[in-house]
C-alpha positions in Angstrom: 0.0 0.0 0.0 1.8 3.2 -1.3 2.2 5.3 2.0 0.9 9.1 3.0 5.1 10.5 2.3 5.1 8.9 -1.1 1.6 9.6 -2.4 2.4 13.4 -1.1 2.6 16.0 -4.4 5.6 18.3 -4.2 4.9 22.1 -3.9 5.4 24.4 -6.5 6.5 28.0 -4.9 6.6 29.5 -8.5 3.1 28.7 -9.3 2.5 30.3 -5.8 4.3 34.0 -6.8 2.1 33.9 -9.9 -1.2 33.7 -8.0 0.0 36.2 -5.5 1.0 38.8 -8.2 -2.0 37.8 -10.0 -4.2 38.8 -7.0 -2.2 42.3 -6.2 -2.8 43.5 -10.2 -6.5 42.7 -9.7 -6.7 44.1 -6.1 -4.9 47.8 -7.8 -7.3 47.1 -11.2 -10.2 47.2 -9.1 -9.8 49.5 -7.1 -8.9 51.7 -10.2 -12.4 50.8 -11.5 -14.4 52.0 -8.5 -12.9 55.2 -8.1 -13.9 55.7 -11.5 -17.5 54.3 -11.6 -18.1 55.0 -8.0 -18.7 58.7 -8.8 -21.2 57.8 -11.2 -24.9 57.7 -11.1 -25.1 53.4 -11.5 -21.8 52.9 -10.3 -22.9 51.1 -7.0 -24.9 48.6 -9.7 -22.4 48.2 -11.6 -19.9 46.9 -9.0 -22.3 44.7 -7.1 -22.9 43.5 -11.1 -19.0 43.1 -11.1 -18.6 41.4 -8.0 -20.8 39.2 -8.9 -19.2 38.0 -12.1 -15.6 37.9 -10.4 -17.1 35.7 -8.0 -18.6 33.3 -10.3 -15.6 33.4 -12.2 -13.5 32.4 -9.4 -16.0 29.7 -8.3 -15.8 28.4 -11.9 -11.9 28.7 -12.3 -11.7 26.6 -9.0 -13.8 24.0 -10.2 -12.2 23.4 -13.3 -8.6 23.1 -11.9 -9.7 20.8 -8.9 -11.2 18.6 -11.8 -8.3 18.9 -13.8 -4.7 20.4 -12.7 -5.1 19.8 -9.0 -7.0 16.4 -9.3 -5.0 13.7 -6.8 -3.3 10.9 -8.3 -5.2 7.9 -9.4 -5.7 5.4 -6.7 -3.1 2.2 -8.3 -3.7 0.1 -5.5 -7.3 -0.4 -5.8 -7.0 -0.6 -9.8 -9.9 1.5 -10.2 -10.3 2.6 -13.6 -12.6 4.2 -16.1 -15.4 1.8 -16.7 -15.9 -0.3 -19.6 -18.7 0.4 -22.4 -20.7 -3.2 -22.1 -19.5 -4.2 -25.8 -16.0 -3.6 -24.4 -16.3 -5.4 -21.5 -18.0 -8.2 -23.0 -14.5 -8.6 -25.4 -12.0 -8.3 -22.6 -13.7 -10.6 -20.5 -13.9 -13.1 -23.4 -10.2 -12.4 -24.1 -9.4 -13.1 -20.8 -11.2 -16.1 -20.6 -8.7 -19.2 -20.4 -8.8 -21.1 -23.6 -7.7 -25.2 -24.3 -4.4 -25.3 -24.5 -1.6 -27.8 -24.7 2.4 -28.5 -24.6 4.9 -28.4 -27.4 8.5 -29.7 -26.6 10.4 -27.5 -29.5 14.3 -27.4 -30.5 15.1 -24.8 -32.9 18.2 -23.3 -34.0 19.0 -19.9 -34.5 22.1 -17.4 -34.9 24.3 -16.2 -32.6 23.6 -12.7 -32.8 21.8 -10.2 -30.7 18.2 -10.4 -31.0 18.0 -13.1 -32.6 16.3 -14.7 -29.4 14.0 -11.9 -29.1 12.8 -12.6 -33.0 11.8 -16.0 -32.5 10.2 -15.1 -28.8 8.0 -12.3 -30.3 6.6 -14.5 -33.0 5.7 -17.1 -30.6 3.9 -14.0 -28.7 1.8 -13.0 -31.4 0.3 -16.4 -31.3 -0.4 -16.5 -28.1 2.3 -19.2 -27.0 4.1 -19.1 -23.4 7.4 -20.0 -23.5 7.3 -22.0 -19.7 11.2 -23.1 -20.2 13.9 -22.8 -22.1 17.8 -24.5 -22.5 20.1 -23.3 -24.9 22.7 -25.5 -25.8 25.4 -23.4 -27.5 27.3 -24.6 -31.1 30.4 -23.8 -32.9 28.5 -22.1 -35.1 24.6 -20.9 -33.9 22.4 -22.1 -30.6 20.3 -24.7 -29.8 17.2 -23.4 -28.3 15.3 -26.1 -26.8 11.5 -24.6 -25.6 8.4 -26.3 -23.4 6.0 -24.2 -24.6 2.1 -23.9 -24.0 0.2 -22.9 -27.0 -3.8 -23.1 -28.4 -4.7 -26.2 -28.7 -6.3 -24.5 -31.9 -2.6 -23.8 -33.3 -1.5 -26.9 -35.8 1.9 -28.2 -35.4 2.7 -27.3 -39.1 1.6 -23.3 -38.1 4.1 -23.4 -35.2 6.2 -24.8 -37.3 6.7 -22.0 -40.1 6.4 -19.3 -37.5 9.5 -20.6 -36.0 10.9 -21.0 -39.5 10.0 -17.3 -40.2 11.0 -15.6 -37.5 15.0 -17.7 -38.1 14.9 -20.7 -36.8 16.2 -23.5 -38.5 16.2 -27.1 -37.8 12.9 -27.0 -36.0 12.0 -30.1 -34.3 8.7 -30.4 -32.4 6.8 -32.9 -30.5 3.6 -33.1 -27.8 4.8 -32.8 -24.5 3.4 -33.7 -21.3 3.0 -32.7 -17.3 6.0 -34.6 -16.8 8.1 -32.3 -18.6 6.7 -29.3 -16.3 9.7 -30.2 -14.0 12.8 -27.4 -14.7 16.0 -29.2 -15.9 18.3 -29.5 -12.8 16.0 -30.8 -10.9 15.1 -33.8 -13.6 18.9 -34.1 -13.7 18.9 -34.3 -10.4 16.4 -37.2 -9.8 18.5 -39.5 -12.6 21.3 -39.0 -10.7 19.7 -40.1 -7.0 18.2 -43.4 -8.6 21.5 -44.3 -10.9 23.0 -44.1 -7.6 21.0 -46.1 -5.8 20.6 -49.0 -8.6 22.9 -49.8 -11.2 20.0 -50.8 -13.4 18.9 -47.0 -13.8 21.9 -46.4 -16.0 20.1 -46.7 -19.4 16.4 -46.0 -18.1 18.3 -42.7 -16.8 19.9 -41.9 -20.1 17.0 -42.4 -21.9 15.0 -40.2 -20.4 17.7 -37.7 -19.7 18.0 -37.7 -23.9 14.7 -38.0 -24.9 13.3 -40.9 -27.6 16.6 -42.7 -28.3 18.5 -46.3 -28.7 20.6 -47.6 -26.1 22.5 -50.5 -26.7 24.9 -52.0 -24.0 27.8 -54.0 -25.8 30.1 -56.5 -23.5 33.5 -56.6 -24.0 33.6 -60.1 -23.6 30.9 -62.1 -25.2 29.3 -65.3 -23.8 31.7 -67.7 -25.0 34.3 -65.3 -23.1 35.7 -64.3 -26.6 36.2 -60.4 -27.0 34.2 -58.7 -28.9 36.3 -55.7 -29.7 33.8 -53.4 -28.8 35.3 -50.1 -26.5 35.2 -46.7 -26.4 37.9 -44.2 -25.0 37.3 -42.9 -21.3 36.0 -39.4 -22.6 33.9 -40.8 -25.2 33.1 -40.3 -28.8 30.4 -37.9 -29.9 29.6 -38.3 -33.7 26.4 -36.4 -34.8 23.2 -38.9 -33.6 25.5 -41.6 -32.3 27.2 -41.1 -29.1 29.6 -44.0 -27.5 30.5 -43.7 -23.9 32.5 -46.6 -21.7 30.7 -48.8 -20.0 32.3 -48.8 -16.3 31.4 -52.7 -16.1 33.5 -53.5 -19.6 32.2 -53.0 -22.7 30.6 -49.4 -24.7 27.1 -47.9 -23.8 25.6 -47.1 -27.2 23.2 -44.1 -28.1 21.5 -43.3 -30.9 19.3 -40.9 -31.9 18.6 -40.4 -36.1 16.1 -37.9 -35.7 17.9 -35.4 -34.2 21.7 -35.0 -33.6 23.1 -34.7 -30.1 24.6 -31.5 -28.6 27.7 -31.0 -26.4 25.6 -30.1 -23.5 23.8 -33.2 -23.8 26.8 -35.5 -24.4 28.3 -33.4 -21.5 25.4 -35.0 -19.1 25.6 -38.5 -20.0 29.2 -38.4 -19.5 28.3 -37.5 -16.1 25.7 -39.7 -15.6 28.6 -42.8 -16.6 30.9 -41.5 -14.1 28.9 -41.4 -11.1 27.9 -44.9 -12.0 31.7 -45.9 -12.6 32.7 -44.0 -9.2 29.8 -45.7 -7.4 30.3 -49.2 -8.5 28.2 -52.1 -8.3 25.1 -51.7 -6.1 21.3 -53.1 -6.1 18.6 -52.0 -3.7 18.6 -54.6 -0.7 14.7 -55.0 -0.3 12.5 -58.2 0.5 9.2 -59.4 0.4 8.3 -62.3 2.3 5.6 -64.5 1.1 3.3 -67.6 1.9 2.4 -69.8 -0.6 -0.7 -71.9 -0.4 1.0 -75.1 0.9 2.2 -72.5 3.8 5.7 -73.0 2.4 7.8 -69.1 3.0 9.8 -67.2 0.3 11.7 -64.5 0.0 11.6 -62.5 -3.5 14.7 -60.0 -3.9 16.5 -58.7 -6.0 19.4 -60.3 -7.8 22.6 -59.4 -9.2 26.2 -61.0 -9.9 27.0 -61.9 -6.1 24.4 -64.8 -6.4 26.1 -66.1 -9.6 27.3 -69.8 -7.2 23.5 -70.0 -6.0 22.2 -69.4 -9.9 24.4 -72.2 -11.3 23.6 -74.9 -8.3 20.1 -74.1 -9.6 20.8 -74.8 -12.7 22.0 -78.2 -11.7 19.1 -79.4 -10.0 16.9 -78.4 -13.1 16.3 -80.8 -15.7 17.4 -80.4 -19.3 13.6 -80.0 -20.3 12.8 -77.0 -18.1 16.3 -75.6 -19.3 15.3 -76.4 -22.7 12.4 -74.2 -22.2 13.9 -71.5 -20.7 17.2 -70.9 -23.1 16.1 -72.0 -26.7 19.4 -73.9 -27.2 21.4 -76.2 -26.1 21.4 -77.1 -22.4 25.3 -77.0 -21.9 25.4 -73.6 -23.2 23.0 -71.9 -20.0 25.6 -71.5 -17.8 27.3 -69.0 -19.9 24.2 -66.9 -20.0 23.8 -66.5 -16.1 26.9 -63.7 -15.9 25.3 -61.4 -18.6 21.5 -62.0 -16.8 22.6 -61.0 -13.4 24.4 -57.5 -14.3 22.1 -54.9 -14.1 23.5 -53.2 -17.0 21.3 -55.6 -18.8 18.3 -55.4 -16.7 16.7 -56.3 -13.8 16.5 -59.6 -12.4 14.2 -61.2 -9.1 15.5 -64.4 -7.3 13.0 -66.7 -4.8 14.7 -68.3 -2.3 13.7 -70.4 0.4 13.7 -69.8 4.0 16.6 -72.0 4.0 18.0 -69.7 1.9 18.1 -71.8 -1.4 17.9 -70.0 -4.9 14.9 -71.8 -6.5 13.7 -69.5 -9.1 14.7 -66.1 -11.5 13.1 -63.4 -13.3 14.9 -61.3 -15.4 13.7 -58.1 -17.3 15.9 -57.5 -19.6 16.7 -54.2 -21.4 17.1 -54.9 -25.6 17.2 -51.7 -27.3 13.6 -49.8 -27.6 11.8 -53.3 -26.8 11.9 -54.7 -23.1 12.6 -59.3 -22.8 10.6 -60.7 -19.1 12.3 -64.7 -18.7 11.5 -67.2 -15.9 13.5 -69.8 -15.1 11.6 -71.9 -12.1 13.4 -75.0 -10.5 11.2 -78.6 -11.0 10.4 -79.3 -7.7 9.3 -75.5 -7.1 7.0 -75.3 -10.4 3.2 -75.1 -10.7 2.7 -73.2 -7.0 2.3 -69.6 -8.2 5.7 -68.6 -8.2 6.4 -67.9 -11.9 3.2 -65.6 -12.1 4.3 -63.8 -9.0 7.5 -63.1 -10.8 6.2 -62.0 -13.8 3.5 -59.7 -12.4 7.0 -57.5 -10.6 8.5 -57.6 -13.7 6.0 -56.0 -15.5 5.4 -53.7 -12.5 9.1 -52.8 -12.8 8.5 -52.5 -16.5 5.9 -49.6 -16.0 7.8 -48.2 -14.0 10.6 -47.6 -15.7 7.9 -46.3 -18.4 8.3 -49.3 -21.6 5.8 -49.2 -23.8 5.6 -53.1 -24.2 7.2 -56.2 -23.1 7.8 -59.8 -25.0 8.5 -63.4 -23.8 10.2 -65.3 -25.9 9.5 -69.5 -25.3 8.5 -72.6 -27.3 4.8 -72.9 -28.1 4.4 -75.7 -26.1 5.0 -74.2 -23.2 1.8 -73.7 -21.4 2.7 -72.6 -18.3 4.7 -69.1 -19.6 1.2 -68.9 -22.3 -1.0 -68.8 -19.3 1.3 -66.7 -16.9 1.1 -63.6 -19.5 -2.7 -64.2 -20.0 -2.6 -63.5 -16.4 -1.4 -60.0 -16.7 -5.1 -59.6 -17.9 -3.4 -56.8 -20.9 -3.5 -56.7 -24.9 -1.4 -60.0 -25.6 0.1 -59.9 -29.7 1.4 -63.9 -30.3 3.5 -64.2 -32.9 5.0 -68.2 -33.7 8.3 -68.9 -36.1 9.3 -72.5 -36.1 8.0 -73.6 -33.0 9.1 -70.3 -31.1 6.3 -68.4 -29.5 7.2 -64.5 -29.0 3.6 -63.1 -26.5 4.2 -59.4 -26.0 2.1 -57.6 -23.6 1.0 -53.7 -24.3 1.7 -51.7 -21.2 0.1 -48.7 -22.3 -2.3 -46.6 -19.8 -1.2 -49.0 -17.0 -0.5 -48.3 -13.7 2.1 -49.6 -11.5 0.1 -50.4 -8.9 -1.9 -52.8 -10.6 1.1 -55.3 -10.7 1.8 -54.1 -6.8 1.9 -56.8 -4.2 -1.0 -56.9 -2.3 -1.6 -55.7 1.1 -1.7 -58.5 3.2 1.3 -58.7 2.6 4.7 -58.4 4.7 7.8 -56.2 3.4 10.9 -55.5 5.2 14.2 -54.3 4.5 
């Protein structure tokens, strides 16, 4: 509230030595006048006649400057105002009116010059369009502006499109965005870097949606057969248009790709980033249990796995027979020992192991990362098959899948295989089933799930 000292008009002594002189040359010119009608027959009339008009006159010369001149500053704080013709007020209360409206993630480059900025913000005004955040990732040659934007639903993508063009952009790329992207940049950065550090697995979920729609292949250096595989990269990495290739601190080369859109140094600046903290934290996976009954009253323990229970995987492998191995792998049974070191890094994925209360390892899950498309596997022992286990595994998996926000997920197994078939009609989700020589591929569509529909239920009992 503006206070009395502030709101106080300054006084203008000038303007007061005018009015003073004014009043002494009217005081000397009238008094002139009466001693020159005064003498004369209607001279009393005619100065009562003359008083009268100086009087109105005054009255008339006050008004006017109160109303005008000497009129005290409009009152800001209240916003009072002038008001509206109906017509007008009809229009501004439909202009203010919020209209649809939705989000545009937008990358645009423009030149490194001054005002060039302001250009392409004051066509996106015109239109209407708030600019909510914006990242500039500077070039050898130009800037990368990268926009979240909220603009008319009314506007076309193609309209946005030419504006930006028009105003000297270049390069315009443009997509629908979503509430998730309402979070600012160091904070999203931020929240990668907390759950890469608490689970190795994060790694490539992190990158991805650190860089947007992309690739990401993990390559070992050794492969099964423990063979090299000549794939590397040098510590500070290789940045080469839409392909970036960054060292994989567990052996091997992270690959990235993105075709629609080229990288920038800031990006590849923050996945480097994101590779060393994993490579300075080391191996680590989340130390959580759920303790279960099955129907028999039998109790197991579902955790999570990773190369530390590599001994207990194999003796599992020993006590199951070549059929359910068969079933499992796709090949030949000697050869599934070789697979277990790849399954259990969490570069690779995610994997769940049951053990007993004896502490036995009687069955896996794995979720397994391959590219844009996301592999769920089961391997169950004999003796521990056909009690609910397998579908316990694979409703986590999936849960883990949503949550790490996959689109889809795909079992690969023989068609014969009833037990996986009725497992993933389980899920109760869009099943595709697609068969190739006696190979059954079942992927489930994720989309509009929740997590919490593959939750555990309440009864019951987690602890850490």
């Amino acid at each position: 509230m503006t206070s009395a000292k502030s709101a106080r008009r300054p006084h203008h002594w000038r303007r007061d030595l005018i009015e003073l002189a004014a009043l002494f040359t009217a005081v000397a010119v009238a008094d002139a006048i009466a001693n020159l009608i005064g003498h004369q027959p209607d001279g009393p009339y005619l100065l009562m006649a003359s008083a009268v008009a100086l009087a109105a006159t005054a009255a008339f010369h006050t008004w006017w400057a109160r109303r005008h001149s000497h009129a005290p500053p409009p009152d800001t704080d209240t916003g009072a105002g002038p008001e509206l013709p109906s017509a007008d007020a009809e229009k501004a209360e439909e202009n203010d009116r919020p209209a649809e409206t939705v989000l545009w993630r937008m990358r645009t480059t423009v030149r490194d010059a001054p005002g060039a900025l302001a250009a392409l913000c004051i066509a996106l005004a015109r239109h209407r369009i708030d600019i909510l955040t914006l990242q500039t990732h500077p070039l050898a040659e130009g800037t990368v502006d990268e926009f979240l934007l909220r603009a008319p639903a009314t506007l076309p993508a193609q309209q946005l499109t030419r504006e930006v063009s028009a105003a000297g952009g270049s390069a315009t790329w443009i997509e629908r965005a979503d509430a998730h992207d309402l979070v600012d940049t160091p904070t999203r950065v931020l929240g990668l870097a907390t759950r890469t550090a608490l689970d190795a697995a994060e790694l490539p979920l992190a990158l991805r949606q650190l860089l947007g729609r992309c690739t990401i292949h993990s390559l070992p250096a050794l492969s099964i057969t423990g063979r090299p595989t000549g794939e590397s990269a040098p510590v500070e990495g290789v940045l080469e248009e839409t392909v970036m290739r960054l060292r994989d601190p567990s052996g091997g080369v992270i690959t990235v790709e993105r075709p629609y859109l080229p990288f920038t140094p800031t990006e590849f600046a923050r996945a480097r980033a994101l590779v060393e903290l994993d490579a300075r934290l080391g191996p680590r996976v989340p130390r959580s249990e759920d303790v279960l009954t099955l129907p028999e009253g039998n109790e197991i323990t579902v955790r999570r796995a990773d190369r530390g229970d590599l001994d207990a995987a194999l003796a599992m492998h020993e006590r199951c027979s070549e059929h359910t191995l068969g079933l499992r792998y796709h090949g030949p049974v000697r050869d599934a020992d070789r697979y277990l070191d790849h399954l259990l890094s969490p570069r690779f994925g995610r994997t769940l192991a049951v053990q007993t209360a004896s502490g036995r390892l009687v069955a896996l899950g794995h979720l397994l990362w391959d590219g844009d498309e996301t592999e769920v596997a089961l391997l169950v022992e004999d003796d521990w098959q056909r009690r609910g286990i397998g579908s316990e595994l694979l409703g986590r998996l999936v849960a883990l899948a949503v949550e790490a926000g996959c689109e889809s997920v795909y079992a690969v197994t023989q068609a014969h295989n009833t037990g996986m078939v009725a497992a993933m009609r389980a899920l109760s989700l869009p099943l595709d089933y697609q068969i190739e020589e006696g190979t059954l591929v079942i992927t489930a569509r994720l989309s509009a799930v929740a997590a919490q529909q593959f939750a555990p239920p309440a009864d019951q009992r987690f602890r850490h």
